[in-house]
C-alpha positions in Angstrom: -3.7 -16.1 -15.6 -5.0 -16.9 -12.0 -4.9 -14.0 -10.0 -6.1 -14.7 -6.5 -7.7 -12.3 -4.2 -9.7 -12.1 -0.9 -10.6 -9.1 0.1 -9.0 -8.0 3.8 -11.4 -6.4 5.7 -14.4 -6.5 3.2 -17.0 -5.6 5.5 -15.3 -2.9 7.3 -14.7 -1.2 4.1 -17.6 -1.1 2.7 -19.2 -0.1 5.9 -16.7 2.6 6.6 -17.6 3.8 2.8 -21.2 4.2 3.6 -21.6 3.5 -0.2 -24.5 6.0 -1.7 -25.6 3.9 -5.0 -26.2 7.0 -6.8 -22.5 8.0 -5.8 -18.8 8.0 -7.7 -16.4 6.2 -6.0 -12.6 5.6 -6.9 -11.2 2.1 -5.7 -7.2 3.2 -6.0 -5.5 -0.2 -5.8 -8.2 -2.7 -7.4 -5.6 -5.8 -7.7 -7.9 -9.0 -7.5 -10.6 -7.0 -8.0 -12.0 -8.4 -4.5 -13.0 -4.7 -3.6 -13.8 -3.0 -6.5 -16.7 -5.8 -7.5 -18.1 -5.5 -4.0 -18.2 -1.7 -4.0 -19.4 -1.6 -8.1 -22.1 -4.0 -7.1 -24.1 -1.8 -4.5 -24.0 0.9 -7.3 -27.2 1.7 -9.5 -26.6 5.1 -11.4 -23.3 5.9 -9.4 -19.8 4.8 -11.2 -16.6 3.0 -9.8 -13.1 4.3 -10.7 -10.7 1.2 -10.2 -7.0 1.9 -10.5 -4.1 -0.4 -10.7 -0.7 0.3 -11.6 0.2 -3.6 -12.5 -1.0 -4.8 -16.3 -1.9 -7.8 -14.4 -4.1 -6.8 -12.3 -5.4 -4.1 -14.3 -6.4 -7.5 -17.1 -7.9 -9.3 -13.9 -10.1 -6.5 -13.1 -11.5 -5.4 -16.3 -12.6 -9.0 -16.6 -14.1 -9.0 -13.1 -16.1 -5.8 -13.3 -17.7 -6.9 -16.2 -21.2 -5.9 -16.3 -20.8 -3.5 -13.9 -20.7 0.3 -13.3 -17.2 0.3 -13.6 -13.9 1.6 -15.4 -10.3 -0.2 -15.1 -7.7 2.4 -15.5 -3.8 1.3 -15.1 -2.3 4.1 -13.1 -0.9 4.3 -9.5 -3.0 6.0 -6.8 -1.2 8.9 -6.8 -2.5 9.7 -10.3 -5.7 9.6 -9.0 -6.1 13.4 -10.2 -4.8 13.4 -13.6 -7.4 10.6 -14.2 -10.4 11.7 -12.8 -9.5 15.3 -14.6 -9.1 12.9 -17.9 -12.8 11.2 -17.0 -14.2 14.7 -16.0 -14.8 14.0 -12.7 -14.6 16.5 -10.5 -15.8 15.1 -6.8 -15.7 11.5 -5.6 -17.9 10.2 -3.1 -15.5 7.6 -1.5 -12.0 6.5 -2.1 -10.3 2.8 -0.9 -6.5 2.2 -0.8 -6.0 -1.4 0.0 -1.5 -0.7 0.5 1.1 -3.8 0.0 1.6 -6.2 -1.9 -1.4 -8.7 -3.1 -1.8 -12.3 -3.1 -1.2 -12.5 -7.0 2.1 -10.7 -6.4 3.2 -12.8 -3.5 1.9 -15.9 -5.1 3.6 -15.1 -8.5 7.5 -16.0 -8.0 8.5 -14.9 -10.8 7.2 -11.7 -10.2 10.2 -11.7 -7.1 8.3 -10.5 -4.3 9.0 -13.5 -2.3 11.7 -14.7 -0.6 10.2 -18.5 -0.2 11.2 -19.4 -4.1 14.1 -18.5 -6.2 13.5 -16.0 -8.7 14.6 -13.1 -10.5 14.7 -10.3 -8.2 12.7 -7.9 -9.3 9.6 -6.7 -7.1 8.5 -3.8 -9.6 4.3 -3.5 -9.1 4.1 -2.0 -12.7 6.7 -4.2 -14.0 8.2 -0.9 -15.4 11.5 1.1 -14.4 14.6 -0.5 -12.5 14.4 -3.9 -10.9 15.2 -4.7 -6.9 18.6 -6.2 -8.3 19.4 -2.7 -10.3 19.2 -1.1 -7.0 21.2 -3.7 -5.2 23.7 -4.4 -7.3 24.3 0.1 -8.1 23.8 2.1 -4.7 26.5 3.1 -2.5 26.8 0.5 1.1 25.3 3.8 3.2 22.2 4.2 0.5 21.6 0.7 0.9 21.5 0.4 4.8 19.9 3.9 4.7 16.8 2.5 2.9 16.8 -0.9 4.8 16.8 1.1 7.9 14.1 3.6 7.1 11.3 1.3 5.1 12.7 -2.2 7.0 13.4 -0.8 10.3 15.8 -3.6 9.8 18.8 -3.3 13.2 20.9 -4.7 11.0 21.1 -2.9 8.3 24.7 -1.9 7.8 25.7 -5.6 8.4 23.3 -7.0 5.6 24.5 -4.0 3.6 28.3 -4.8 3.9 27.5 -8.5 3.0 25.3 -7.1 -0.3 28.3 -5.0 -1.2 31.0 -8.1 -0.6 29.2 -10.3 -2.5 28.3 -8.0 -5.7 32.2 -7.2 -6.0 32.5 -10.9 -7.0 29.0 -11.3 -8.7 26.1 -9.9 -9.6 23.1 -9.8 -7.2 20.3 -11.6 -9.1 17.7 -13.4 -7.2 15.5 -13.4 -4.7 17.6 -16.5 -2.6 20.4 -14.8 -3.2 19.4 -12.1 -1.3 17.5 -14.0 1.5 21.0 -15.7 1.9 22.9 -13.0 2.2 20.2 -11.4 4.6 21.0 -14.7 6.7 24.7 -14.3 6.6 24.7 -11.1 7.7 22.7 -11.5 11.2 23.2 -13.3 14.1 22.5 -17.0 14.9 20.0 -15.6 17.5 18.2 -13.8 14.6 18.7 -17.0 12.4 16.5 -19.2 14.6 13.5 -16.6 15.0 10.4 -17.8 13.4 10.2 -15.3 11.5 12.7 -15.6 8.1 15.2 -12.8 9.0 15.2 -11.5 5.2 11.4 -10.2 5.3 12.4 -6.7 6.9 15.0 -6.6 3.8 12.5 -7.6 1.6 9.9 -5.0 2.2 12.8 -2.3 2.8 13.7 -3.3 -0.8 10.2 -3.2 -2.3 9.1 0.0 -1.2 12.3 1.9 -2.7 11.6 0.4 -5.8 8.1 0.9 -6.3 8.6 4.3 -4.3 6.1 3.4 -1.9 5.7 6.0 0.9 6.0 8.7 -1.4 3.1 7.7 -3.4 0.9 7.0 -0.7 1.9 10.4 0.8 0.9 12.1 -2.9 -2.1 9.7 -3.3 -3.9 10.8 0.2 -3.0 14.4 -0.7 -4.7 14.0 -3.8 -7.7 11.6 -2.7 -8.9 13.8 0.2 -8.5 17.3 -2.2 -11.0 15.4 -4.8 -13.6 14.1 -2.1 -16.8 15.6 -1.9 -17.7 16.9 1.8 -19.2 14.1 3.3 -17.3 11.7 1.1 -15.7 9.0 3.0 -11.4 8.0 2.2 -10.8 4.4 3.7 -7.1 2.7 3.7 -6.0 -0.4 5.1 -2.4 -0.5 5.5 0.3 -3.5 6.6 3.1 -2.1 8.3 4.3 0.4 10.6 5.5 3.2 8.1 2.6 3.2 6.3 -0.1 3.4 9.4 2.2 6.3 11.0 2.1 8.2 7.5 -2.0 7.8 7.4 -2.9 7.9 11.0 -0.7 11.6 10.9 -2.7 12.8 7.7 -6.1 11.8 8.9 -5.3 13.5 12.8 -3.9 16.5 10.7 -6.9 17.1 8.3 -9.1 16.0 11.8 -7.3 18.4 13.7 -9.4 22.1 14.3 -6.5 23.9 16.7 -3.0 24.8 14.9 -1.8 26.9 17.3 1.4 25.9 19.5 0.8 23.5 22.3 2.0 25.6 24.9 -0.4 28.4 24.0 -3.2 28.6 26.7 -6.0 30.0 24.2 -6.8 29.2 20.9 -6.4 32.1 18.4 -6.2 30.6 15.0 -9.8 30.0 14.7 -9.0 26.7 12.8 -11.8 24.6 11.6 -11.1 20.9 10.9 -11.6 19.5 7.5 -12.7 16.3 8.3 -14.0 13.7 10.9 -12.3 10.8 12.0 -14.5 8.1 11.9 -12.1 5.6 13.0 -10.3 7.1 16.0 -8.7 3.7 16.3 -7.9 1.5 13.4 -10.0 -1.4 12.5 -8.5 -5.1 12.3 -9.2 -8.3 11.4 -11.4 -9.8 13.8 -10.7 -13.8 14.6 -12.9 -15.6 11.8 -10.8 -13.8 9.2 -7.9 -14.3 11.0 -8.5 -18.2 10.5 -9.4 -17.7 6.6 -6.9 -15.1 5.4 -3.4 -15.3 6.9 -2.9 -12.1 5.3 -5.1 -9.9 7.3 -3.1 -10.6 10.0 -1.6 -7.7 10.2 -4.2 -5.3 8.2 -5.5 -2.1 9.7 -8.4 0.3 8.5 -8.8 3.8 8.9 -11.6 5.8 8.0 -11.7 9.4 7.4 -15.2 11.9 6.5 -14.5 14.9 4.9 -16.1 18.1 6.4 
């Protein structure tokens, strides 16, 4: 199985880490492994926790760390405390969320992430529970433009919504083509001839509802920062909009040492932050990356110390 993987901002990370060798650090989306081997390999007596919820990457990984300080455990993120409570950990010194989908996914079109080949649609990261086309071919038209609208931030999203509907009635929704075509049917010429294939904001609208995205990462933050150490470092690179509001909001929160109302002239809560941002702005790709990882294009890192 080839399971490709560069790293998006490798350097950043392991900078905004500040990696202690002696330290335990929990890598919560290990995928390629690209991270985890880079963070395992600046370890002497410290340990790596890598977590994957996809059987394939969790294979890839475990053959990757080999040798090194570190354990492969399949489980999503937001797990992260029933693990470490099952390894007897009680503090990490770091944690890494690397969000989206990874190269092996994307690459993989049977695996029906992409919306370049036909394939069955499926899109499920741990290859467990109901399928894209489950949800497609089930929900009510208002569920399914609701969920376009929220996680795509798709304008179109009762349109493509109606055309999902009107097509099911005669037959089942079932690939990944026949989705991108109806996507294409839906919008306007204008939207037709963008660059950018219209079906991508229906595509990752569709993903994230299956694999219950924002939830997780809202659960897997929660549950990351609780189990940091003070001074331990959480870094996470996101890839779209929702997910860098939902992190940026977390990290100013936990940053944040007032709570009382705005329009209060003195403070009187005598709130004391629980972390540092490091990053008060997030980090991206810079242009030599760029020109060797397409992906990264849209990759941002934030970094947050806990107090």
């Amino acid at each position: 199985m080839e399971f490709s993987h560069i790293p998006v901002l490798l350097q950043p990370c392991l900078d905004g880490l500040a990696i202690d060798p002696t330290g335990i650090y929990l890598d919560g989306t290990a995928g390629g492994a690209g991270h985890s081997r880079e963070i395992a390999k600046r370890l002497t007596t410290g340990r790596l926790i890598a977590l994957d919820q996809d059987p394939d990457a969790v294979a890839t990984a475990t053959e990757r760390l080999k040798g090194l300080p570190a354990l492969v455990v399949r489980a999503n993120f937001r797990q992260a405390a029933a693990v470490l409570d099952d390894l007897g950990i009680e503090k990490i010194n770091g944690a890494l969320l690397d969000l989206g989908v990874s190269s092996h996914q994307l690459d993989e079109a049977s695996r029906g992430f992409s919306y370049h080949a036909d394939a069955p649609l499926d899109m499920r990261m741990s290859q467990q529970g109901p399928t894209a086309a489950d949800l497609l071919n089930s929900l009510p038209r208002e569920e399914i433009a609701r969920i376009l609208r929220e996680y795509g931030e798709e304008p179109y999203a009762w349109q493509i919504a109606g055309k999902i509907v009107q097509q099911r009635e005669q037959t089942p929704i079932t690939t990944t083509l026949q989705l991108a075509e109806l996507v294409a049917a839906a919008v306007p010429p204008k939207e037709r001839r963008k660059s950018k294939n219209p079906a991508r904001r229906t595509f990752q609208a569709v993903r994230i509802a299956v694999n219950g995205e924002l939830d997780a990462l809202n659960e897997g933050l929660e549950a990351l920062f609780d189990r940091l150490a003070p001074g331990g470092r959480l870094c996470v690179i996101t890839f779209h909009s929702l997910e860098d509001r939902l992190v940026k909001n977390k990290f100013r929160r936990w940053a944040q040492k007032c709570t009382c109302p705005p329009e209060q002239p003195i403070c009187t809560c005598g709130g004391v932050a629980k972390a540092t941002l490091i990053t008060r702005h997030p980090i991206e790709a810079d242009a030599e990356e760029l020109e060797e990882n397409r992906r990264s294009r849209s990759a941002k890192l934030r970094v947050l110390e806990k107090n």
